[in-house]
C-alpha positions in Angstrom: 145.3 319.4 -33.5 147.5 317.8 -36.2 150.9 318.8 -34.9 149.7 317.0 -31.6 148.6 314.0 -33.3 151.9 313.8 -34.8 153.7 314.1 -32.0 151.8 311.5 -30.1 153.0 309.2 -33.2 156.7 309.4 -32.7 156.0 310.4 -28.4 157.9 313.5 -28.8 157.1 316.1 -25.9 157.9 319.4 -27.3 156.1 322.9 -27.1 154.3 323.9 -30.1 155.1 327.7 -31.1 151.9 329.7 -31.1 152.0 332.8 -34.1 148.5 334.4 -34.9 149.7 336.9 -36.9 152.5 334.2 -39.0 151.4 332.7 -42.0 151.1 329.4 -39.9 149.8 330.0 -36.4 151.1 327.0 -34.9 154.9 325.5 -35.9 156.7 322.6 -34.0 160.5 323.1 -34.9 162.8 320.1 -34.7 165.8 319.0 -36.0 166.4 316.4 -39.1 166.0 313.0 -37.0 162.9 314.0 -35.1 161.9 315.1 -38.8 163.0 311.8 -40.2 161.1 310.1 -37.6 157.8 311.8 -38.5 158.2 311.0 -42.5 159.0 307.3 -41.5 155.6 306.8 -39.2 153.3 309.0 -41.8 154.7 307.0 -44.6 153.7 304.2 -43.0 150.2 305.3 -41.5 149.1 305.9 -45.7 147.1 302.2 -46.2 144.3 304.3 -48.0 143.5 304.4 -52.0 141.2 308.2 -51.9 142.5 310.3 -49.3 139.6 312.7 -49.0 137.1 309.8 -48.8 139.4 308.4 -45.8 139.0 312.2 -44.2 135.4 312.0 -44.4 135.3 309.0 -41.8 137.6 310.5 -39.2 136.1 312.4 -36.3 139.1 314.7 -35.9 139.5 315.5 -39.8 136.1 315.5 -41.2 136.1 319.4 -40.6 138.6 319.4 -42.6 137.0 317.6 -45.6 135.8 320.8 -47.5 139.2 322.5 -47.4 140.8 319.9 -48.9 138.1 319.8 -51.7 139.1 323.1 -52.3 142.3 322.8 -52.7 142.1 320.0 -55.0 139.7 322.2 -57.2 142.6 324.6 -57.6 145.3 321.9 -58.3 143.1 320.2 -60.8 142.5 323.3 -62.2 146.0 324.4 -62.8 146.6 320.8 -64.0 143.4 321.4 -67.1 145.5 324.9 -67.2 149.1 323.4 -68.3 147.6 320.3 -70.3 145.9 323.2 -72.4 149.2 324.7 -72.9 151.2 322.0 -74.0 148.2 321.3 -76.6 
């Protein structure tokens, strides 16, 4: 799970909050230095130039891979969306 992974990254042992019927089923609340923390070690984790070709080769994210097509389909789309507007 991805909140896990991050908290293996910065070795914070915290309880994740569980929510199936929230918008996001699982949450890990912390405070602005344990946030700070996080941003500083995924900042420096991104050594990549195409982040869904970097998915596709890691076991725990692969799933992952067609989702984030997806949602790049929409993004690019909006982007065609508001170039054709300010045309």
């Amino acid at each position: 799970m991805d909140l896990e992974n991050l908290m293996e990254a910065i070795g914070l042992i915290k309880s994740i909050s569980v929510s199936p019927d929230a918008d996001y089923r699982f949450r890990l609340v912390v405070g602005a230095g344990v946030f700070k923390r996080l941003m500083e070690v995924l900042t420096k984790s991104v050594d990549y130039e195409n982040f869904k070709s970097t998915i596709a080769t890691i076991d725990g994210q692969r799933s992952k891979l067609k989702a984030y097509h997806e949602v790049w389909e929409i993004m690019h789309q909006l982007e065609k969306g508001d170039e054709e507007k300010s045309a």
